[in-house]
C-alpha positions as CSV (number, residue, x, y, z in Angstrom):
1,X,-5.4,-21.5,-8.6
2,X,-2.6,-19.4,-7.8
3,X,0.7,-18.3,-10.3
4,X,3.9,-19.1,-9.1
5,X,4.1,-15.2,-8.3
6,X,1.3,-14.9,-6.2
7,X,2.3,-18.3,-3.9
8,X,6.1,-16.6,-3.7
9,X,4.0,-13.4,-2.2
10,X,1.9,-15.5,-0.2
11,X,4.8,-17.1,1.2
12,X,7.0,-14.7,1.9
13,X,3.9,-12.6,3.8
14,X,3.3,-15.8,5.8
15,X,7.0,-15.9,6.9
16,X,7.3,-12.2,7.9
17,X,9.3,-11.1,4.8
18,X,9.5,-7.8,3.3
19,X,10.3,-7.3,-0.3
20,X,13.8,-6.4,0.4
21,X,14.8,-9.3,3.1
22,X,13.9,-11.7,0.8
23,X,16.1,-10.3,-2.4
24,X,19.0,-10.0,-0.5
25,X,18.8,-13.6,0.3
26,X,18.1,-14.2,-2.7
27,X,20.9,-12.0,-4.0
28,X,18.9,-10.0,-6.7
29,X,17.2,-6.3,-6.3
30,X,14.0,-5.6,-4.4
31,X,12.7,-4.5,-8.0
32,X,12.8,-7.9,-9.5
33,X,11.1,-9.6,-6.4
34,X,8.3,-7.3,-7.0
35,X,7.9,-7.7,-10.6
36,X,7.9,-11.9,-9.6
37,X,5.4,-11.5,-7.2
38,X,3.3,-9.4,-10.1
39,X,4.0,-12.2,-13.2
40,X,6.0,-9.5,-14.6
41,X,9.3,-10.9,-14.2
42,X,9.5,-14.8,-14.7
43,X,12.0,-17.2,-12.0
44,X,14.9,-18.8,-13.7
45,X,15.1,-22.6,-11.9
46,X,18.3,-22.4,-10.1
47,X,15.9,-19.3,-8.3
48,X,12.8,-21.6,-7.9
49,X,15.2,-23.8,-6.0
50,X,16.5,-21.1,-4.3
51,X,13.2,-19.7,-3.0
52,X,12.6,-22.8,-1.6
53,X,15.3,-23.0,0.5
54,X,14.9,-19.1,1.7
55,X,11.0,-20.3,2.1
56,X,11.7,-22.9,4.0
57,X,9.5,-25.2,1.8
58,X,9.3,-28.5,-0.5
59,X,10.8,-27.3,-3.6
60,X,8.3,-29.5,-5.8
61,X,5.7,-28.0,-5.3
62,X,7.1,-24.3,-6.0
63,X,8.7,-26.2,-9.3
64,X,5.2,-27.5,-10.3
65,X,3.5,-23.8,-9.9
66,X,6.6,-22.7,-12.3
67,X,6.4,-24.9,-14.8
68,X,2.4,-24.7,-15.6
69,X,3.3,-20.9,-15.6
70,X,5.4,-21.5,-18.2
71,X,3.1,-24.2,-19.8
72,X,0.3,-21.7,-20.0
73,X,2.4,-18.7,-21.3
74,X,2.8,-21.1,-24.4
75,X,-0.7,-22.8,-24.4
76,X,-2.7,-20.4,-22.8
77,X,-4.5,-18.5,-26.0
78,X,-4.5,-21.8,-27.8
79,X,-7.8,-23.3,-28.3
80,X,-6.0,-26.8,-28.8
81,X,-4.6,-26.6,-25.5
82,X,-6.2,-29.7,-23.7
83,X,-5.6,-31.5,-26.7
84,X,-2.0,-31.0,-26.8
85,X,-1.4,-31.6,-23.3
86,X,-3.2,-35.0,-23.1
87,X,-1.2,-36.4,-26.5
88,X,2.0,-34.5,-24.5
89,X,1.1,-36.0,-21.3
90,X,1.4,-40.1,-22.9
91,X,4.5,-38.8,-24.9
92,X,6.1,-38.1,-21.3
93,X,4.7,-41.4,-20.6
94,X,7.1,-43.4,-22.7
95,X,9.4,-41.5,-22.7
């Protein structure tokens, strides 16, 4: 399963996109593209959203790559993982 980094390359390569066309839409350096597309850098959400829109594409599913990317930099060495995401997952539930 891809990281949100590798989709953003995948997508920008499927529209035709260099590094650099898709910063300056996206108002930021061609530096901190490349270090998004490598999981070096992480998104901030009003970029997520952004990159959608310069994607041309849903904006949930890009959101949903984000957030487990996030959700495993916290879990991802913890051997309770699973554990803590089902009791999280009915917490959200009732929430």
């Amino acid at each position: 399963m891809k990281n949100f980094g590798e989709t953003i390359r995948q997508l920008r390569e499927q529209k035709g996109l260099l590094l650099r066309q898709l910063a300056a839409a996206l108002e930021v350096d061609t530096a901190l593209v490349s270090k998004l597309e490598r999981g070096e850098r992480k998104a901030q959400r009003e970029q997520v959203s952004k990159l959608a829109t310069i994607l041309q594409v849903p904006e949930e599913p890009l959101l949903v790559v984000w957030l487990s990317d996030k959700v495993l930099d916290a879990l991802g060495e913890e051997p309770l993982a699973l554990k803590v995401l089902r009791i999280t997952e009915k917490r959200i539930k009732h929430i």
